[in-house]
C-alpha positions as CSV (number, residue, x, y, z in Angstrom):
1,X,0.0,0.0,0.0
2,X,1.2,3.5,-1.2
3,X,2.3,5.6,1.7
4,X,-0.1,8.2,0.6
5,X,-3.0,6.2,-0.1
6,X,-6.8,7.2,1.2
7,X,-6.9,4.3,3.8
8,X,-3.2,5.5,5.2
9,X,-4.4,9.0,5.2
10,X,-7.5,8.1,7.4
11,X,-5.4,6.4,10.1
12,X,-3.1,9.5,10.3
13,X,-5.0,12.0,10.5
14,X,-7.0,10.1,13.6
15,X,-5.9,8.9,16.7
16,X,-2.0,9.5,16.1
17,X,-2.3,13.3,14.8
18,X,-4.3,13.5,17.8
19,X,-1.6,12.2,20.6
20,X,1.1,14.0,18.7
21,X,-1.5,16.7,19.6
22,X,-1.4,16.1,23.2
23,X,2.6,15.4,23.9
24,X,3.1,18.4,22.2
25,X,0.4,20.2,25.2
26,X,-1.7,21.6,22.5
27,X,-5.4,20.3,23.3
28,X,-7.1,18.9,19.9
29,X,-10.9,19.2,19.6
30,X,-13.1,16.9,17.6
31,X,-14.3,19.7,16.1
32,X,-14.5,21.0,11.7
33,X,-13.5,25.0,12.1
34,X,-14.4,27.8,10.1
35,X,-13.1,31.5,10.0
36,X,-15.9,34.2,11.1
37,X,-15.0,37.6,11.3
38,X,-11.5,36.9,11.5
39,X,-11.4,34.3,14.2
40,X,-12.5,30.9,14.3
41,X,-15.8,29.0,15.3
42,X,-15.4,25.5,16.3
43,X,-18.5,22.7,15.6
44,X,-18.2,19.9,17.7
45,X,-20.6,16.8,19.0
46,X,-20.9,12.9,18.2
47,X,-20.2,11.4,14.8
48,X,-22.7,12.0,12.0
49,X,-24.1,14.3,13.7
50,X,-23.2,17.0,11.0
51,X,-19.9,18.9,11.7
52,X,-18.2,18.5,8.4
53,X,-21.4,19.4,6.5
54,X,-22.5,22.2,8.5
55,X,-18.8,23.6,8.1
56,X,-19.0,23.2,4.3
57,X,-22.0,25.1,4.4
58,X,-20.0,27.7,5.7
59,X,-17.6,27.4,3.3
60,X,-20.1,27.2,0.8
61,X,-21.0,30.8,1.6
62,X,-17.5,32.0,1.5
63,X,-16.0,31.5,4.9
64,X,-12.4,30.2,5.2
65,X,-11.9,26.8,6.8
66,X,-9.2,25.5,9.4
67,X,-10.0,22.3,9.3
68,X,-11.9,19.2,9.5
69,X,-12.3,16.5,12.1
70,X,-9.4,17.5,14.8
71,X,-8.8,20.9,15.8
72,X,-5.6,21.8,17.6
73,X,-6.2,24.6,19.9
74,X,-3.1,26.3,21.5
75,X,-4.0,27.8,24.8
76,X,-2.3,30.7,26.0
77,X,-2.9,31.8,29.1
78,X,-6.7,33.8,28.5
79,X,-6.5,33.1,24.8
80,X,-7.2,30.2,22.5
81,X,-6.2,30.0,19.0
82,X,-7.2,27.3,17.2
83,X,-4.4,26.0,14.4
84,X,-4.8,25.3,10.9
85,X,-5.4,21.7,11.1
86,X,-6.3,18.5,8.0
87,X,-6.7,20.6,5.1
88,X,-9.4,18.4,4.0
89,X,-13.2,17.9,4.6
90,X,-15.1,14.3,4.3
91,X,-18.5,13.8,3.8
92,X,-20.7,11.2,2.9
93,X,-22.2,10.8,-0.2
94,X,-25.9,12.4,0.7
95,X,-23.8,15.4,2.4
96,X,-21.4,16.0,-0.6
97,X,-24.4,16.2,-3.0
98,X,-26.0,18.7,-0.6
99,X,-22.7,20.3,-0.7
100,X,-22.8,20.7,-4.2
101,X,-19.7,18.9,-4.7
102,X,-19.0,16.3,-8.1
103,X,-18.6,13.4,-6.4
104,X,-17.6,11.3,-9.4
105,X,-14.5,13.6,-9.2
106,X,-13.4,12.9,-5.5
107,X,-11.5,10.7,-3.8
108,X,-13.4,8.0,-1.8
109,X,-11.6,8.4,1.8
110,X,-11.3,4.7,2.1
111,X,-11.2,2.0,-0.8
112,X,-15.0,0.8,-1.1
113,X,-16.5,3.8,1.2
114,X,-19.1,5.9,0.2
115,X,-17.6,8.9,2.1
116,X,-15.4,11.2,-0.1
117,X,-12.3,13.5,0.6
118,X,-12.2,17.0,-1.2
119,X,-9.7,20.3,-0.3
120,X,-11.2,23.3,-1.9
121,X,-9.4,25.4,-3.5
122,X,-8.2,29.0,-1.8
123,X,-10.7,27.9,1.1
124,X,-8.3,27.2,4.2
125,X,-7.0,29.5,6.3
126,X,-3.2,29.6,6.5
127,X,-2.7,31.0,10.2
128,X,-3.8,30.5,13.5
129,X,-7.4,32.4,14.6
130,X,-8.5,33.5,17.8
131,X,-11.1,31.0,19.3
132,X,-14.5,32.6,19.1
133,X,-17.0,30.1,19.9
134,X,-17.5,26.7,20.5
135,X,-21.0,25.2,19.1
136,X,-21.6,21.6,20.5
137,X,-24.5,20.6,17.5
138,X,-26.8,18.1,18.7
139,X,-29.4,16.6,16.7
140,X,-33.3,16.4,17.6
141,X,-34.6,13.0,17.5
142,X,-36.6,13.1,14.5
143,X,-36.1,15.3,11.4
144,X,-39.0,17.7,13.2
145,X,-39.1,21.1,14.6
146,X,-36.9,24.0,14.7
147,X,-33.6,24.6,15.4
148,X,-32.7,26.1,19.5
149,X,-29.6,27.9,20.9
150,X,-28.9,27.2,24.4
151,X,-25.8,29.3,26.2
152,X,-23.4,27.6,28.4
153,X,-21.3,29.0,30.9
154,X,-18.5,27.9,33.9
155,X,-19.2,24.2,35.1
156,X,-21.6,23.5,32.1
157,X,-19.4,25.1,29.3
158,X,-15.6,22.9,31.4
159,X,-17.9,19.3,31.1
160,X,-19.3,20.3,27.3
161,X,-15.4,21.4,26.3
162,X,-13.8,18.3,27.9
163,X,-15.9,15.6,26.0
164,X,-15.4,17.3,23.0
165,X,-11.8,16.6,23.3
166,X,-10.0,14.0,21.0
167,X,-8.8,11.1,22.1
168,X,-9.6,12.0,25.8
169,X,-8.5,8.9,27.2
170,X,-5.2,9.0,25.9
171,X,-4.2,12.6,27.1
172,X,-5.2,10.7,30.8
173,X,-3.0,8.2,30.1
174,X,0.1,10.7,29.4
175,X,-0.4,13.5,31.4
176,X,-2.5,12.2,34.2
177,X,-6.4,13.1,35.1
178,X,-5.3,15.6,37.4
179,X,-3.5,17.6,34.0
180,X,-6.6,17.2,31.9
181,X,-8.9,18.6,34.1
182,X,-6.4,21.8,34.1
183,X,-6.4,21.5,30.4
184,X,-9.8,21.0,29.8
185,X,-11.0,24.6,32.0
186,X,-7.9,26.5,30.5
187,X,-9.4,25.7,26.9
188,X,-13.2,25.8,28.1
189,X,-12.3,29.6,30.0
190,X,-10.1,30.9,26.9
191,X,-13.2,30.7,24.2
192,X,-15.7,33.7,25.0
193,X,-18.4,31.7,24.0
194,X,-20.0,28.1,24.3
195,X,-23.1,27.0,22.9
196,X,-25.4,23.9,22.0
197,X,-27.0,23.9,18.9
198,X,-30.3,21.6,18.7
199,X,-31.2,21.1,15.4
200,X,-33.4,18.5,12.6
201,X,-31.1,16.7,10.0
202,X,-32.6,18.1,7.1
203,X,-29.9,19.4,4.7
204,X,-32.6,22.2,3.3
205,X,-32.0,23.6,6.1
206,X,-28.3,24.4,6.4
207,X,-28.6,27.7,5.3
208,X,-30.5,28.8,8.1
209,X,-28.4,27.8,10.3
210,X,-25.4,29.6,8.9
211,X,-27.8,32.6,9.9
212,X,-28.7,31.7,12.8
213,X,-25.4,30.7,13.9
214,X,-23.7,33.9,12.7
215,X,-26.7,35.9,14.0
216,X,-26.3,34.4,17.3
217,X,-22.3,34.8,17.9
218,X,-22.6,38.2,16.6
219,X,-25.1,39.4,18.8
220,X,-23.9,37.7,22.0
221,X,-20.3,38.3,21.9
């Protein structure tokens, strides 16, 4: 196998991109980050739950990606910046077509999967951003309803930031549970703001949450 190929690729840019991550103290989110304003807005939550597609949305409307999947978030003292990360996005097939994307012309991410790699051109930022917000997307049961915004804040916003990060278990493992508890309210208290998204999977509406979204980080930071 080609040292290069999809299926290498995938392994990676997984778990071991996200220990080097850790030994190197920088604290990785599972998160896909977009540019906003000139800093960076971080979507995080479970997989399939939309991160990737809801940042290609953003994309789609002419904000800059950092990247897709794991975030690495440098923590300096009050401030976060979250680093240029995979300068790649997967989706799945039904989210690529929603995209817009060709997906006869991309690259499945693993030999025999329907979910497909693609790097947009002249759409990634190239240096680090100020940490913004943090929007932890959860999805409503059934593909009902209207989308919600719910603010979190101290306790709530440490617990919500520390799940989110990648590989969890492992940063235990190096640096003790005692060190990521410290990590997890250094990065939770250096982002201004920390929200959970509620929203149907319907991929009509992925427009309105853009708005929503940058209506609501606008108006509350």
């Amino acid at each position: 196998m080609a040292p290069d190929a999809p299926d290498v690729r995938l392994f990676l840019f997984g778990t071991p991109f996200g220990i080097a991550c850790h030994q190197r103290g920088l604290v990785p989110l599972h998160a896909s980050t977009v540019e906003v304003d000139g800093e960076a807005v971080a979507f995080t939550g479970a997989s399939g739950v939309g991160k990737s597609t809801l940042a290609a949305a953003f994309q789609r409307r002419g904000h800059r990606l950092l990247g897709d999947d794991v975030a690495p978030v440098q923590v300096n003292g009050e401030q976060a910046l979250i680093l240029p990360g995979i300068r790649r996005v997967r989706l799945w097939e039904d989210s690529a077509q929603a995209a817009g994307w060709d997906v006869a012309a991309l690259e499945p991410c693993r030999v025999g999967m329907s979910k497909f790699s693609h790097a947009p051109e002249n759409s990634f930022a190239e240096a680090p951003l100020r940490a913004r917000a943090i929007v932890h997307l959860e999805r409503q049961p059934r593909s009902v309803g209207e989308a919600s915004f719910r603010r979190l804040r101290g306790r709530q916003a440490v617990r919500r930031a520390s799940d989110e990060i990648f590989r969890l278990r492992s940063l235990r493992a190096l640096a003790g549970d005692a060190e990521a508890l410290v990590r997890s309210a250094r990065l939770a208290g250096a982002i201004p703001q920390h929200f959970v998204l509620t929203r149907p999977h319907r991929f009509e509406d992925l427009d309105t949450h853009v708005d929503m979204i940058l209506e609501t980080i606008r108006r509350d930071g």
